[in-house]
C-alpha positions in Angstrom: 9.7 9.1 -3.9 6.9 6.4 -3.3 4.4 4.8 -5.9 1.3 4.1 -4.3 -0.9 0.6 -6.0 -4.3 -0.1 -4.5 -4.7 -4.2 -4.2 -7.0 -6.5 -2.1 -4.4 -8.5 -0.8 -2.7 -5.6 0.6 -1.2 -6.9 3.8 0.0 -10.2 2.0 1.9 -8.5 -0.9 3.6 -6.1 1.6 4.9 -9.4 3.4 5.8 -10.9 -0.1 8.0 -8.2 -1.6 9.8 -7.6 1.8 10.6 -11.7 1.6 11.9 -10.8 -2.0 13.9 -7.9 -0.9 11.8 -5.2 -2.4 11.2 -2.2 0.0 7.6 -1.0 0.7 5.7 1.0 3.3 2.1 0.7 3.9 1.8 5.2 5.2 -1.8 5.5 5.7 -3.2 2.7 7.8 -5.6 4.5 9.2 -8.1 6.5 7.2 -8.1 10.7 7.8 -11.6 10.5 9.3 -10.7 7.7 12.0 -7.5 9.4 13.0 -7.2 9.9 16.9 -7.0 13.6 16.6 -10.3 13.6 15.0 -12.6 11.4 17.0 -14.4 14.0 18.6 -15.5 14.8 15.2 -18.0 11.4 16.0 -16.9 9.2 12.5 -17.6 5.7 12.5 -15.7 3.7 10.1 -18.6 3.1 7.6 -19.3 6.8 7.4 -16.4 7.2 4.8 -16.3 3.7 3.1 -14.7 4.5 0.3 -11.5 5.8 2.4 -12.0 2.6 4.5 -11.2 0.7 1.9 -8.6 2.6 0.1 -6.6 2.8 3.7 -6.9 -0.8 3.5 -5.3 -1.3 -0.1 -2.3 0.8 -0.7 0.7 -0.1 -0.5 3.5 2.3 -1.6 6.6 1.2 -3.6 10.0 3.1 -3.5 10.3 5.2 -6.9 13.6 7.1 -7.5 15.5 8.3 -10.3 18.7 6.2 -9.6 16.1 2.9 -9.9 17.1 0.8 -12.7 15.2 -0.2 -15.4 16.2 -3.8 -14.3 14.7 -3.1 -10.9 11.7 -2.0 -12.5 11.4 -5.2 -14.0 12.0 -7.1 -10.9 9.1 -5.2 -9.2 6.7 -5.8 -11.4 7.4 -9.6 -12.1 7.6 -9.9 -8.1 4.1 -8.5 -7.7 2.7 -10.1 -11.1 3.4 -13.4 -9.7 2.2 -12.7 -6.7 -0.9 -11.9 -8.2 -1.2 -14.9 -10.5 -0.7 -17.3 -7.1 
């Protein structure tokens, strides 16, 4: 039901497809180890810096089978040129 893409410019694509009516969801914001129901485990960020980053790069894109091939398309072109800017 999602497809998940890590990028740098996470936060800025996310505003970019929604202005080009493509649905996404950023679902993990926050990585596991910095999650309130864990901070009496005594994490700093920088003690997991590889889910640091990832939390700060993926970006989910709707995936389903009733998605045309067209829409594919228009996802990837959308993010493609988003990327060439």
């Amino acid at each position: 039901h999602q497809y998940t893409l890590r990028v740098n410019k996470r936060d800025e694509l996310s505003s970019y497809l929604k202005k080009s009516g493509i649905g996404n969801a950023v679902y993990y914001p926050k990585p596991l180890h910095m999650q309130d129901c864990f901070s009496n485990l005594g994490y700093t960020p920088q003690d997991c810096p590889i889910a640091l980053r990832a939390s700060k790069e993926a970006i989910s894109l709707p995936i389903y089978p009733e998605l045309s091939m067209k829409d594919v398309d228009t996802v990837f072109e959308t993010i493609v040129h988003f990327l060439e800017q």
